[in-house]
N, C-alpha and C positions, 0 to 999 in steps of 0.2 A: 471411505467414500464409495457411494454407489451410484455406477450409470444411472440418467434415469430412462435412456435407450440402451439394449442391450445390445444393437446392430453400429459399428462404425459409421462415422460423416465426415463426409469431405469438409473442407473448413468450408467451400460455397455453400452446401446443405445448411450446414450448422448456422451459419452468417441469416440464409432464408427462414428456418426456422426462430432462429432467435429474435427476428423482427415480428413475429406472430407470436410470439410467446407471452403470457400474461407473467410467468415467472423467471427471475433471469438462470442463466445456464451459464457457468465455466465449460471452458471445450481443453480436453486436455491428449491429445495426441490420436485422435476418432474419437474419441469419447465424451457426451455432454455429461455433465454434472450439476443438478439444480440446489443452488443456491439457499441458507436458509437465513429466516430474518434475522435482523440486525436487536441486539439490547438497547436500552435506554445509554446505559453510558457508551457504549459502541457509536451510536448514531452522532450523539453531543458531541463528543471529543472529533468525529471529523467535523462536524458544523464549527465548531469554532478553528480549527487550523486552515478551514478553506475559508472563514472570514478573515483571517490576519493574512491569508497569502493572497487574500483578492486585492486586498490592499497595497500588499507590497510590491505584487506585480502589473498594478495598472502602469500602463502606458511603456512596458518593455518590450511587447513584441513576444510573451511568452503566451500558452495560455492553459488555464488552470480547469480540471474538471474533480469530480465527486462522484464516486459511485457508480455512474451508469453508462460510464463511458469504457470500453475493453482497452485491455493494451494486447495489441496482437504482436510474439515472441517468434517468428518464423523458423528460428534454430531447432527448436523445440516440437514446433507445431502446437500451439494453445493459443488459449486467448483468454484473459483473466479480466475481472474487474476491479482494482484497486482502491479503497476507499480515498485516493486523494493520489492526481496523479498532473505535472507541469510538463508539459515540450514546451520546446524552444525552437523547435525545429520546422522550419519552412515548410518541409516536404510532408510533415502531416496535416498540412490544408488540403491535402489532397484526397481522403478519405473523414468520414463524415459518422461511420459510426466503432472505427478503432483506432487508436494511432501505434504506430513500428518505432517512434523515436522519442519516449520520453527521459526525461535528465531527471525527474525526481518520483518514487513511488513510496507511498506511504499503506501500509495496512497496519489496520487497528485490530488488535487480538482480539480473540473470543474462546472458551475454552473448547470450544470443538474444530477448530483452523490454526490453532495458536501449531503446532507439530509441523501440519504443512506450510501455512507461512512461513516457520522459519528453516523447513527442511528445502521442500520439491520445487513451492514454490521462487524460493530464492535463487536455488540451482537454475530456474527455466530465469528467472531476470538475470539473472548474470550474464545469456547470452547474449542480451541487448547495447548493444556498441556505446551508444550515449550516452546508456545508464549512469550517472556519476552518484548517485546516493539511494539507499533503501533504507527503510525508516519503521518499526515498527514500533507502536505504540500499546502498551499496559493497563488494562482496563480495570488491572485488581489493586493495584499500585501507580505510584504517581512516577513512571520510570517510562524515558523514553532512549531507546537502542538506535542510534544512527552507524548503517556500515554505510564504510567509502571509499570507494576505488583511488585507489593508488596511483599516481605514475608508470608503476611498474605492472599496472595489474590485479595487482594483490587487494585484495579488501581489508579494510580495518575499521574495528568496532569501535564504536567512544557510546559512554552510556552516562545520560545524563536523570537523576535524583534530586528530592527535593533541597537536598545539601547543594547541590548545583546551583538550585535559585532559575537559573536561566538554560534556553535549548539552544542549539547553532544547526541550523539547514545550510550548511557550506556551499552548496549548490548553485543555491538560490541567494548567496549572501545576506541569510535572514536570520533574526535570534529573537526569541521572544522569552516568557516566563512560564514557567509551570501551572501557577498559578491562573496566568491567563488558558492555555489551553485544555484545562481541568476544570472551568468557572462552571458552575451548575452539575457536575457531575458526581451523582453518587456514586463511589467504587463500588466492585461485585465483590462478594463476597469468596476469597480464598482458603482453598483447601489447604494450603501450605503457610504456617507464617513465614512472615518474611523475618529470615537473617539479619540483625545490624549489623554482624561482620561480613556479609557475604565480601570477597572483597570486588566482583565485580558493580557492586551499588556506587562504586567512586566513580563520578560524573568527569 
């Protein structure tokens, strides 16, 4: 990743900036990072999991955004954009272009983020108190990874395959099919085959 400023911003800067920006920016500790576009299957696979959770979550009191909304990580100092991200949390009615307390984040891989989504980025959500689930989703394969905090803390992975049939967002007490959240989408093309044994592909 490379700044696309080589000079430090306070998060106010970056905040001002990024309201005048025609491109959007990750802000990750002073430092902005612009953004690059989304793929055809990238974009589909969150279009359709924000249709199934608009649905699921009307009339909860939670509320659901896509893409262009930050989640700002105070521990950390950043601020990300999630492709698919639920509060529940009262207290981010109170800002309007980030929210500090969401309960469920989803990003959709791509092979130039797939490293940091699952490195840096997960390291900076972890420190988010609410967080109860991260989710990313497979754009070469029909395989979606949900980690989830524990009781104790601790995160733990469940991965669900087409063997699986069906997904579980524990979070949000929601399970859909694969099927549905894959509808019109053509995989990308893998460098790697996939494993039948791998034995993490057990859902």
């Amino acid at each position: 990743m490379v700044a696309s400023l080589p000079v430090p911003l306070s998060p106010d800067d970056y905040l001002h900036l990024e309201a005048e920006s025609r491109i959007k920016h990750e802000y990750i500790d002073g430092y902005a990072y612009a953004m690059a576009g989304a793929t055809d299957a990238h974009v589909t696979i969150a279009g359709n999991l924000f249709a199934m959770l608009r649905n699921h979550l009307r009339g909860s009191g939670c509320r659901l955004y896509i893409s262009d909304m930050k989640a700002r990580v105070e521990a950390r100092n950043c601020y990300y954009y999630p492709d698919v991200m639920v509060t529940c949390d009262p207290r981010d009615a109170e800002t309007d272009t980030y929210k500090r307390f969401p309960k469920l984040i989803v990003e959709v891989l791509s092979a130039s983020t797939e490293a940091f989504d699952r490195g840096d980025k997960f390291i900076s959500y972890q420190a988010l108190d609410t967080l109860e689930e991260y989710v990313v989703i497979n754009t070469r394969h029909q395989r979606v990874e949900c980690f989830r905090r524990g009781a104790d803390g601790q995160w733990l992975l469940q991965y669900y395959v087409p063997s699986a049939a069906r997904f579980e967002l524990q979070s949000l007490q929601f399970s859909a099919t694969l099927t549905a959240l894959y509808e019109d989408v053509v995989l990308e093309a893998s460098e790697e085959p996939e494993s039948a044994d791998d034995p993490r592909e057990r859902g």
